[in-house]
Every structure is written in C-alpha cells, then in structure tokens.
C-alpha positions in Angstrom: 0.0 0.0 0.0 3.2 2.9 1.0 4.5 1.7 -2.7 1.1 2.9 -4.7 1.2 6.3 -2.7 4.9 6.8 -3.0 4.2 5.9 -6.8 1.5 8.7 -7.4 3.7 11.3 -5.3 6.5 10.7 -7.5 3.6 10.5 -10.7 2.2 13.8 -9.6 5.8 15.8 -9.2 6.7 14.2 -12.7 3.8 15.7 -13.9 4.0 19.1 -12.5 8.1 19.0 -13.4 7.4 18.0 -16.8 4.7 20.8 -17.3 7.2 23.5 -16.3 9.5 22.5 -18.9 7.0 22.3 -21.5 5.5 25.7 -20.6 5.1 28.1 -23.3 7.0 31.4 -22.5 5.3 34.9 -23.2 7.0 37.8 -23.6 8.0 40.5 -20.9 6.5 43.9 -21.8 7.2 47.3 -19.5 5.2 50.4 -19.4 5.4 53.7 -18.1 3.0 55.8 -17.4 3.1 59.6 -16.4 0.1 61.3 -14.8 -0.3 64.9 -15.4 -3.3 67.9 -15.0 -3.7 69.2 -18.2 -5.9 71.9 -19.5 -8.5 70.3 -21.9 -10.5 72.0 -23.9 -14.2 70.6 -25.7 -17.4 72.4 -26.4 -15.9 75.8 -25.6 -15.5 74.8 -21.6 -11.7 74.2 -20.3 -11.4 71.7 -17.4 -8.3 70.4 -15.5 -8.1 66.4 -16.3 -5.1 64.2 -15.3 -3.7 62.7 -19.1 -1.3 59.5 -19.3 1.8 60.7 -21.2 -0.3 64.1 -22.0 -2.6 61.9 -23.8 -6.1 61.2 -23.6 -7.5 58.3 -23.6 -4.2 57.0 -22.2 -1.9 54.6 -24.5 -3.5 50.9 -25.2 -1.3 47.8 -23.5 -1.1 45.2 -25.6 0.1 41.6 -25.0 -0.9 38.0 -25.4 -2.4 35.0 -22.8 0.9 34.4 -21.6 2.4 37.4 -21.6 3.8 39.6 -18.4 2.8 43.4 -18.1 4.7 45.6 -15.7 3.4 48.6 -15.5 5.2 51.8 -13.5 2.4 54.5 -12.7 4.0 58.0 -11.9 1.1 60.1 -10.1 2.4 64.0 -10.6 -1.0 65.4 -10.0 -2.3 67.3 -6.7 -4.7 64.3 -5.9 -4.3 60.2 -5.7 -6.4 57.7 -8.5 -6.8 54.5 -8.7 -6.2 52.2 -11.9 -8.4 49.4 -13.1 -8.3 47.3 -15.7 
C-alpha cells in the first residue's frame, strides 16, 4: 500500500516538473505611465483632467495569454487615483 502512494507522489511531481518545462514562455513587456493635470478643452468649456503621457484616452497595453505586463504609474497630480483594468 506505501508503494502505490509513493508511486502517485513521484507520478504527480513528474507531472507538474514536466509541465514547467513544457510551458510556453510569453513575452515581458514594461510600461510607463506619467500622470499629469492638463488643460483640456471641448465644447468651448476648459477643465483640468489628469492625461497618461499628456494623452487622452491614455496609451493601449497590448500583449498576449501568456504574456507579463509591468506597469510603472508616476502620479504628478495634486490628488491620488486609482487604476483598473
């Protein structure tokens, strides 16, 4: 009977040693994003908005299932945000 469990112990970490190695890899991508207040203008009324990288809408993240995103958030405004996404 201790030689069938030691038998799926060693089955098991076979298993889950074998599926590391046969992992796919993604790719690594880093972003950095830089929060300003920056006058906007529309419909003839100026308001104060924060911007990523003085752009609005901010800039798109792409990657892949797989894939790891870091992203570095620099908050240079006069009030804290949160990110979801």
């Amino acid at each position: 009977m201790e030689f069938k469990k030691m038998s799926w112990v060693l089955a098991f970490v076979g298993f889950m040693f074998l599926g590391g190695i046969c992992k796919a890899n993604g790719h690594t991508h880093y972003y950095d994003f830089v929060l300003t207040e920056s006058n906007f203008t529309r419909l003839c009324e100026t308001k104060s908005i924060l911007t990523v990288n003085g752009t609005l809408p901010g800039p798109t993240i792409t990657v892949r299932k797989g894939d790891t995103a870091y992203v570095n958030v620099h908050n240079q405004g006069s009030y804290g945000l949160t990110l979801h996404w």
